[in-house]
N, C-alpha and C positions, 0 to 999 in steps of 0.2 A: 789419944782416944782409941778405946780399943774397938775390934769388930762388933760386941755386942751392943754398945753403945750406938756405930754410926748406922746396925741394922734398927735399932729404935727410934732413933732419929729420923731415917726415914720413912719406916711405919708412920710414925706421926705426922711426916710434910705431904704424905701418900690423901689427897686427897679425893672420895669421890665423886665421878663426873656422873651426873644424873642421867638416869638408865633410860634409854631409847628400843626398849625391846619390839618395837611397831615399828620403829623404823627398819630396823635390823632385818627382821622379817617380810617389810612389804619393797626393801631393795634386794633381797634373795628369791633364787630365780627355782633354786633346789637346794633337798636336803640332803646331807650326808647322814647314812643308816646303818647303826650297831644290834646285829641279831645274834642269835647263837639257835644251832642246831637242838636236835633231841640228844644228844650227846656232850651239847656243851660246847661245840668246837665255836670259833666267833666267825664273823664277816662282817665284814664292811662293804658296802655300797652307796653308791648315791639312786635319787632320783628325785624328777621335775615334782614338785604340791601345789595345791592350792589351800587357802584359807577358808573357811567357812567359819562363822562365828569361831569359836577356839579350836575347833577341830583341826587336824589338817592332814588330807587328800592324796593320796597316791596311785598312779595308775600304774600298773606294776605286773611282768610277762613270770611265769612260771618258770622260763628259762633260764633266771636268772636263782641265785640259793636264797637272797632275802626274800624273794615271795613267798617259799613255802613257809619260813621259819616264820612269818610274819601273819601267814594262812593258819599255820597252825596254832597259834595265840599267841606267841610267845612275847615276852615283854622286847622294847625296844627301845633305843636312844637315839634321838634324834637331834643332829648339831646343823646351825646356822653358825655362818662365821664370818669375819670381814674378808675380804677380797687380797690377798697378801700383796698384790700391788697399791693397795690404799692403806696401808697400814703403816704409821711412823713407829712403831715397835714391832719386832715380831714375837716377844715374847707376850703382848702385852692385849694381840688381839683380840677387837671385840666377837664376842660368841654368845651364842644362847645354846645351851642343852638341856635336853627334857626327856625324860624318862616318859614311856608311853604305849598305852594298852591299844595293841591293833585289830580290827574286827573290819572281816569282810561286806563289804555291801553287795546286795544281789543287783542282778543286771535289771534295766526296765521297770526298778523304783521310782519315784518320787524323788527321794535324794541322790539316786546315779546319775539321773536324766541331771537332776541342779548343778551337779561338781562337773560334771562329764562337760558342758555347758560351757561353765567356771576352766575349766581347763582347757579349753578349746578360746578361747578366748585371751586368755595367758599365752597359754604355749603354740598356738597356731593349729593348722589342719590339721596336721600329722597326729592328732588326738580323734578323727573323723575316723580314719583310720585303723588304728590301732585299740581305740573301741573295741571294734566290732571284731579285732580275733580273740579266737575262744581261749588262747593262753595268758591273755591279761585279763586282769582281777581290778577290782576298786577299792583296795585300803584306805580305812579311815585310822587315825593315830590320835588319840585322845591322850592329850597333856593328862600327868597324874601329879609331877614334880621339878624342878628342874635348880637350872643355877643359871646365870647371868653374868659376864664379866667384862666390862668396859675402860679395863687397865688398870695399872696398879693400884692396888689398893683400894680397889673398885669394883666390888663382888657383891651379887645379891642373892637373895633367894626366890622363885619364881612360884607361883602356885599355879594349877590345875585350869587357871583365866588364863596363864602366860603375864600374871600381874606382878607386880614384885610387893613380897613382904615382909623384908627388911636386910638390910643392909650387912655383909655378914664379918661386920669390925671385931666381933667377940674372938674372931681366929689371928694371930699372926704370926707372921711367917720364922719358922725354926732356925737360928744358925747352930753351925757345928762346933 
């Protein structure tokens, strides 16, 4: 049997596992964040969210380079991922990433007071805190796209709900 064969072969035994993108998200504690500057350069970052209907939440110090990029409009990606101590694959780890429009909330809204709240509650006091200085901001990250992957052969596509809208079998994978 040759290579092309035994990679077809398992494309087809690749069954899969129904997508827990609510789970995934309500056992993650933060996200990791992909921005880029006014020049393109990238960073990566993490930091603490919360959920709000689809939206999701970041309280975020200017100190750091993702809050400007992120102040300044700039599109972002945002990954959820399994814990790599829980994981029986590592290449195979569950993930959610989302492409996502960030826009600042002003202070002493309606919705800062809700999240502010919502995160103080999650993440403990240290959100009392860290509120009230003037270098952190309140990011919201509004899903616009994503993708979902819960192991081999087990990719989906994600919409704008963080819903999945189907299963992405039409691709597989290239040998050489």
């Amino acid at each position: 049997m040759n290579h092309t064969n035994t990679q077809e072969e398992a494309n087809r035994k690749a069954k899969p596992v129904a997508p827990k993108v609510k789970e995934l998200i309500e056992r993650t504690k933060s996200v990791i964040l992909a921005t880029t500057d006014a020049e393109g350069n990238p960073n990566s970052s993490y930091a603490p969210f919360v959920q709000v209907d689809h939206t999701l939440y970041i309280l975020v110090s200017f100190m750091a380079k993702h809050t400007k990029n992120l102040a300044d409009g700039r599109k972002a990606s945002v990954m959820f991922i399994e814990d790599e101590s829980a994981t029986k694959q590592i290449y195979a780890r569950e993930r959610l990433t989302i492409e996502a429009a960030p826009s600042q909330i002003e202070r002493d809204t309606e919705t800062w007071n809700t999240v502010v709240t919502r995160l103080k509650e999650t993440h403990g006091k240290v959100v009392d805190v860290i509120s009230e200085m003037g270098d952190f901001i309140l990011i919201a990250l509004q899903p616009v796209k994503g993708s979902y992957v819960n192991g081999f052969g087990s990719a989906y596509f994600v919409d704008q709900n963080l819903e999945i809208l189907e299963h992405r079998n039409d691709v597989n994978h290239q040998t050489r």
